[in-house]
C-alpha positions as CSV (number, residue, x, y, z in Angstrom):
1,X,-23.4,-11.3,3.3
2,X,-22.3,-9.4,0.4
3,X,-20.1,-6.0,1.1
4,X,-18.8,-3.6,-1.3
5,X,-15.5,-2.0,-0.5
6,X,-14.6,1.7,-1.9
7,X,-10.8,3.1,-2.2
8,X,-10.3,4.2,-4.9
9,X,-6.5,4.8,-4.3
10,X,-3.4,5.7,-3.6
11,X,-1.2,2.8,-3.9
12,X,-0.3,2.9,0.5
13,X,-3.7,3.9,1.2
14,X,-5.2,0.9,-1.1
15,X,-2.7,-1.7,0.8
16,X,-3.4,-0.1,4.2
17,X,-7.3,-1.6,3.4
18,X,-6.5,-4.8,2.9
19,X,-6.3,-6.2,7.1
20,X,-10.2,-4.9,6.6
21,X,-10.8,-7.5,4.2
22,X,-9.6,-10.3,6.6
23,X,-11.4,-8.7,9.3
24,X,-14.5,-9.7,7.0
25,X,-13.6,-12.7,6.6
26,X,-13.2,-13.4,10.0
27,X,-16.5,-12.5,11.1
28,X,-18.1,-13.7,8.2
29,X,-16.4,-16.8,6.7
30,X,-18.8,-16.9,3.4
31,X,-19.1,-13.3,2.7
32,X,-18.8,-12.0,-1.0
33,X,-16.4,-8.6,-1.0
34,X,-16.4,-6.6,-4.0
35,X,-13.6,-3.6,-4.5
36,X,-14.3,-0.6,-6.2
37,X,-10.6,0.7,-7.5
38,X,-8.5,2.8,-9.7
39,X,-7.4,1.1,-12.9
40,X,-4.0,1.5,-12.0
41,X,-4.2,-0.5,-8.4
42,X,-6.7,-3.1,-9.3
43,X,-4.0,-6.0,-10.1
44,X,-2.6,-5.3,-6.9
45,X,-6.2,-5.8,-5.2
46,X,-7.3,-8.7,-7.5
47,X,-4.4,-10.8,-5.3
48,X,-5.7,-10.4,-2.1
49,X,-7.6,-12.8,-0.2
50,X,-11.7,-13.0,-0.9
51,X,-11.6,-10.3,-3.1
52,X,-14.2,-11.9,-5.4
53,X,-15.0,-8.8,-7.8
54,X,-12.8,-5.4,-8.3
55,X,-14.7,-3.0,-10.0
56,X,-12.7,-0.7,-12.0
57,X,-13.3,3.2,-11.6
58,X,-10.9,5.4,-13.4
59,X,-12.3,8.5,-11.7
60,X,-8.9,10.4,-12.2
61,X,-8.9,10.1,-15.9
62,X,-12.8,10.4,-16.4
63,X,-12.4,13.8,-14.7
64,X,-9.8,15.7,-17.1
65,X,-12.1,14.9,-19.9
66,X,-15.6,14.3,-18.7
67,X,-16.9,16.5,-21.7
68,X,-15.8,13.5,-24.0
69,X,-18.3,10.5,-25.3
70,X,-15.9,7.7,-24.6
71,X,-15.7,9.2,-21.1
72,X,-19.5,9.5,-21.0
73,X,-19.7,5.6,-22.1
74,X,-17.1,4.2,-19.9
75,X,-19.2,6.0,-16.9
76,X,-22.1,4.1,-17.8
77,X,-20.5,1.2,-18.2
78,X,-19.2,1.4,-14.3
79,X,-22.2,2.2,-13.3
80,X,-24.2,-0.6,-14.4
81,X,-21.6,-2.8,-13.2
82,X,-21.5,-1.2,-9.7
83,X,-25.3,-1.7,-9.6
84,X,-25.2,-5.5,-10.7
85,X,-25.5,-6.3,-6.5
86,X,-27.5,-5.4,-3.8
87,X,-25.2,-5.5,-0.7
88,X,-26.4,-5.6,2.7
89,X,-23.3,-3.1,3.7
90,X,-21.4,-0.4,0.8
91,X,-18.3,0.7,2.8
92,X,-16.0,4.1,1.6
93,X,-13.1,3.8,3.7
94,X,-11.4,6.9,1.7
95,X,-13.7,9.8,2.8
96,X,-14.0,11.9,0.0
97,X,-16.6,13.2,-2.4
98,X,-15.9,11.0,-5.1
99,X,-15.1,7.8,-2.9
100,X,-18.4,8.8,-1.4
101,X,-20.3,9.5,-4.5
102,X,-19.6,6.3,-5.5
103,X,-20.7,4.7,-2.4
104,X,-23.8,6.4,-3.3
105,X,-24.4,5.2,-6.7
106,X,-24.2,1.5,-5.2
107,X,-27.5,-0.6,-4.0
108,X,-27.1,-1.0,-0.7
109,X,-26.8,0.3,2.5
110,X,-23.9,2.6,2.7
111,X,-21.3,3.1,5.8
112,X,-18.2,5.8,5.8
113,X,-16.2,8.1,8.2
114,X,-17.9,11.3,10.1
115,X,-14.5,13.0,10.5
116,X,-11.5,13.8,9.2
117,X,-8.3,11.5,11.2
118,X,-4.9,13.5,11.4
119,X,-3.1,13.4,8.8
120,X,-5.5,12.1,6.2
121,X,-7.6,13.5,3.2
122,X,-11.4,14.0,4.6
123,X,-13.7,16.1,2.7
124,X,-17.3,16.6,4.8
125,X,-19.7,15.9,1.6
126,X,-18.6,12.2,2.2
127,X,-20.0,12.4,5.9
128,X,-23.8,13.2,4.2
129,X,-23.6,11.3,1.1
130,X,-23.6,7.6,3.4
131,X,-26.7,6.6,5.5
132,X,-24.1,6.1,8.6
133,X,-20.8,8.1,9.3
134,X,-18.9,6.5,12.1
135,X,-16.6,8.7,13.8
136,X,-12.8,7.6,14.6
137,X,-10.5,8.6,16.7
138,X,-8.5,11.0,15.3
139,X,-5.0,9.5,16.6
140,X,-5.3,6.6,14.6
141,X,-2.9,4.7,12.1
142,X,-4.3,4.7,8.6
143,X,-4.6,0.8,8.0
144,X,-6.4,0.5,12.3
145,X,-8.4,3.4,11.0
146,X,-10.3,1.4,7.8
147,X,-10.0,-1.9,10.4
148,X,-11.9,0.6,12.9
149,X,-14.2,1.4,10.6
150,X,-15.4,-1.9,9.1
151,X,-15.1,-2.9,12.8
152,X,-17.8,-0.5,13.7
153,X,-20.0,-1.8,10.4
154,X,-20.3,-5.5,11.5
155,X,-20.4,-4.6,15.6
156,X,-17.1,-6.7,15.9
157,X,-14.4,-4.7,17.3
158,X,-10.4,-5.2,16.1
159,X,-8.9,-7.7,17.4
160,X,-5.2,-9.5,16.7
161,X,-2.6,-8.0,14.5
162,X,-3.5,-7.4,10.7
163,X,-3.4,-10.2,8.1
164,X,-3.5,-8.0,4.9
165,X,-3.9,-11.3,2.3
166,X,-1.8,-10.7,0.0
167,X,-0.5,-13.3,-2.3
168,X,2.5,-13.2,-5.1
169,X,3.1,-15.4,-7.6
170,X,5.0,-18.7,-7.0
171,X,6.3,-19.3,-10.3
172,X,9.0,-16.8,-11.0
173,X,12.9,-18.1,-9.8
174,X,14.2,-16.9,-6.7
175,X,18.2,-16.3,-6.4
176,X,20.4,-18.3,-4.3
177,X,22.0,-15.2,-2.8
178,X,19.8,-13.0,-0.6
179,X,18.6,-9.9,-2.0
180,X,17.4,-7.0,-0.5
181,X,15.4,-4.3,-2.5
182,X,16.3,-0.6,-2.4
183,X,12.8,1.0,-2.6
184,X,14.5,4.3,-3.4
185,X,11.1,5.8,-5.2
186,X,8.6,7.6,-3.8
187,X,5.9,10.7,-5.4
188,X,7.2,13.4,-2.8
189,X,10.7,15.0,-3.2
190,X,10.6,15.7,0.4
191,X,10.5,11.9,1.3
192,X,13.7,10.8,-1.0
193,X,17.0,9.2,0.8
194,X,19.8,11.0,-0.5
195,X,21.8,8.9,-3.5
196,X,24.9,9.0,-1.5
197,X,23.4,7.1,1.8
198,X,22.0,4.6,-0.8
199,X,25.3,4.2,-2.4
200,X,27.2,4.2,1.6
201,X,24.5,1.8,3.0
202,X,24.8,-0.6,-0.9
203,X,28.6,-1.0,0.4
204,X,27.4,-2.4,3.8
205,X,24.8,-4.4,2.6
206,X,26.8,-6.0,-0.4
207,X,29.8,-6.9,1.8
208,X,27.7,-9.1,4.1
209,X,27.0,-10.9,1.5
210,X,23.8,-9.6,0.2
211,X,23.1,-8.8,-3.9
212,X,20.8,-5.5,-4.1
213,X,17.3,-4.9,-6.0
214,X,16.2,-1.3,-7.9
215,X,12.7,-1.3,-8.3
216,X,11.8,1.7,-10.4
217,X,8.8,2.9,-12.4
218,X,9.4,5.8,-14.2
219,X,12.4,7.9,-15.8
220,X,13.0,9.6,-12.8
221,X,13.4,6.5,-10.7
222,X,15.5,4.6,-13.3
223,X,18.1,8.0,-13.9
224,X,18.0,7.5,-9.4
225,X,18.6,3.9,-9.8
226,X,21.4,4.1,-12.4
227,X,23.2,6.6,-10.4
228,X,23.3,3.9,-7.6
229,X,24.4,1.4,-9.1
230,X,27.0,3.4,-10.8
231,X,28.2,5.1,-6.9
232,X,28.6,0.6,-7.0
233,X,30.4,0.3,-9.8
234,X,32.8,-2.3,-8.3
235,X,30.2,-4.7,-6.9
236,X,28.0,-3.6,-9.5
237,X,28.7,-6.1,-12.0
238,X,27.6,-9.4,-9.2
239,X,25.9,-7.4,-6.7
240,X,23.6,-4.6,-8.0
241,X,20.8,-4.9,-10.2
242,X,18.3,-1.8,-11.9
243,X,15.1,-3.6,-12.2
244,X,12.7,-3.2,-15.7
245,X,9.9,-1.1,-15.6
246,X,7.3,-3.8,-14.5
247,X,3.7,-3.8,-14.3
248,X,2.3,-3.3,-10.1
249,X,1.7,-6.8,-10.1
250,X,5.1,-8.0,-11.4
251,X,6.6,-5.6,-9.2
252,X,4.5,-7.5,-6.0
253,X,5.9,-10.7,-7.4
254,X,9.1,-9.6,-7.3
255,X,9.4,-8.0,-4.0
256,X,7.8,-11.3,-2.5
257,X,11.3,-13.1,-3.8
258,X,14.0,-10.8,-1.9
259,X,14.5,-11.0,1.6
260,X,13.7,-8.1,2.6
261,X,13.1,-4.5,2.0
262,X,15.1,-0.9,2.7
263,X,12.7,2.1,1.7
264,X,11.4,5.2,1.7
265,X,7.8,5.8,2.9
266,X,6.0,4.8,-0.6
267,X,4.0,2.6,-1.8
268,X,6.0,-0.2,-2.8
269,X,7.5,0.3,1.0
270,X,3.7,-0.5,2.4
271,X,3.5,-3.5,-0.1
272,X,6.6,-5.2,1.6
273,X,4.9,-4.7,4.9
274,X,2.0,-6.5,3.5
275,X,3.8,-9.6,2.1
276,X,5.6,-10.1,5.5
277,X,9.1,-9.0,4.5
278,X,12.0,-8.0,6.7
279,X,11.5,-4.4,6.2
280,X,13.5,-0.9,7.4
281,X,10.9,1.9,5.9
282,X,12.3,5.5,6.1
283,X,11.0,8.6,6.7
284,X,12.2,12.2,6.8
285,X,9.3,13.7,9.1
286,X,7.6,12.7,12.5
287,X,4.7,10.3,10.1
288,X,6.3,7.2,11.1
289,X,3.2,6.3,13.5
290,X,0.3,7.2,11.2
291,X,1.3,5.0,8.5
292,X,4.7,2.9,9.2
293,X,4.9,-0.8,10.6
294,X,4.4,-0.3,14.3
295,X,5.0,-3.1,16.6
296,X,1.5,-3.1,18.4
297,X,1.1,-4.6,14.4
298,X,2.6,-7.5,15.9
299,X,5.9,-7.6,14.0
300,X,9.2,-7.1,15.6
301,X,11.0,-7.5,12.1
302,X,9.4,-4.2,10.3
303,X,10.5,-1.0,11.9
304,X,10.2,2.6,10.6
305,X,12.7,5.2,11.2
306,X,13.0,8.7,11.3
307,X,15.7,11.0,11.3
308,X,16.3,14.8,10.5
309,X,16.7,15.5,7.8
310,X,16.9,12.1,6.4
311,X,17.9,8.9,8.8
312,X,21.8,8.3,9.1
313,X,23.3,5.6,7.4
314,X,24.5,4.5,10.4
315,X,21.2,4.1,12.4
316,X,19.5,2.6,8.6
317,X,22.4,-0.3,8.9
318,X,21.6,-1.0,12.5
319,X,17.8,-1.2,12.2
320,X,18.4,-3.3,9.5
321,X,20.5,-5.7,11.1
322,X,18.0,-5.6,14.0
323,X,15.0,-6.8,12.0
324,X,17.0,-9.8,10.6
325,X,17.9,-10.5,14.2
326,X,14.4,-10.4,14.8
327,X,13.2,-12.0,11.5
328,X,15.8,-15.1,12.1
């Protein structure tokens, strides 16, 4: 059996697809799974579990200058590559026009969603553009939802928690001391942790023992992180540590050698669920159950916490001491 799987992105959305995968697998040991992906989140899908093809589709830059020849060429050049398999099932698991569009450029037949679930993007043109639109339940987390879906495809309903496949490098050194990552970026203003509850909760976390990570991506992020590790300056020297700018992939490999996570809801948050980690993931608005770890997902050690306006350092620290509890 050979499937092709479209999400194109974002980066939580992409990760919350990958228990689909396994559900493949599952059913069908020998299938072939293609991906069809954003540039930016295809090294992040290239490491998971019997992905054997990702197919590169940078639809966001194509569209701010589709007038241009190189754009023209590089759209041709995805399309004859899409069109390289016939696949007995073409999957969009995003629900939109392009994610759908795409699905309808590929040989095969083609599967997607009929409705829109709360809290997710759904635009109806991808509900006529696939021969079959399965309709959800529109309660539904975001990563049961594409589980649901492909579910529905191969007449095997979900069962057992997800298994999202992820894998990380082996070969970079791992500290001595426990380190837990401060995933203090995110793309919404709205779902930021104040600096000073970073700073308050750093204290905590650093006199128990624990040295602290500062992933960060951007110039934003790294002024964020700096300001930190400078509310640290005491411990900073031994305990606190800005990460570089690294590529999504080095970033995965990276995460995979703390143990554990403390984060806002972002992506990076969603990639530490995936790898497994001890994981506190924070958010400022009653989302928690539509895209958090959730313990019908089988894993007492990953909470998600809400608070208003932001969770208390206080209840942060106690969750986290929880899920190490739990993760011991």
């Amino acid at each position: 059996m050979k499937i092709l799987i479209v999400k194109l992105s974002s980066l939580g959305d992409v990760v919350h697809a990958m228990p689909a995968v396994q559900d493949i697998r599952t059913a069908h040991p020998d299938a072939v799974i293609d991906w069809v992906v954003e540039p930016a989140f295809a090294p992040l899908v290239r490491r998971v579990a019997g992905v054997r093809r990702v197919i590169e589709c940078a639809m966001r830059r194509w569209r701010n200058a589709w007038w241009a020849g190189s754009t023209r060429a590089e759209w041709r050049a995805f399309k004859a590559q899409l069109q390289e398999e016939q696949y007995d099932a073409v999957i969009d698991l995003q629900g939109l026009t392009k994610s759908a569009i795409v699905a309808k450029l590929a040989r095969g037949k083609r599967f997607g969603l009929a409705n829109q679930t709360e809290g997710s993007s759904y635009e109806a043109p991808a509900g006529w553009l696939v021969d079959h639109a399965i309709r959800i339940e529109p309660h539904i987390h975001a990563m049961d939802r594409s589980r649901v879906l492909v579910g529905a495809v191969l007449g095997k309903p979900v069962e057992g928690p997800p298994r999202y496949g992820l894998h990380a490098s082996k070969r970079v050194f791992r500290s001595a001391t426990p380190t837990v990552a401060f995933v203090h970026g995110t793309s919404r203003d709205d779902k930021l942790w104040p600096v000073q509850h970073w700073v308050q909760l750093g204290k905590r976390v650093i006199e128990a023992g624990w040295r602290i990570g500062l992933p960060q991506g951007n110039e934003l992020e790294h002024t964020r992180a700096e300001l930190i590790a400078a509310g640290l300056q005491y411990e900073k020297a031994f305990h606190v540590e800005v990460w570089p700018t690294l590529s999504l992939d080095a970033v995965l490999d990276r995460l995979a050698l703390t143990q554990g996570v403390i984060g806002v809801d972002s992506g990076l948050s969603h990639i530490a669920v995936a790898l497994d980690l001890p994981h506190v993931q924070l958010y400022n608005f009653p989302t928690a159950w539509r895209t958090g770890p959730q313990a019908a997902h089988g894993h007492r050690h990953q909470v998600a916490l809400e608070g208003r306006p932001t969770p208390t350092v206080q209840a942060t620290w106690l969750a986290w001491s929880d899920v190490l509890v739990a993760a011991s």
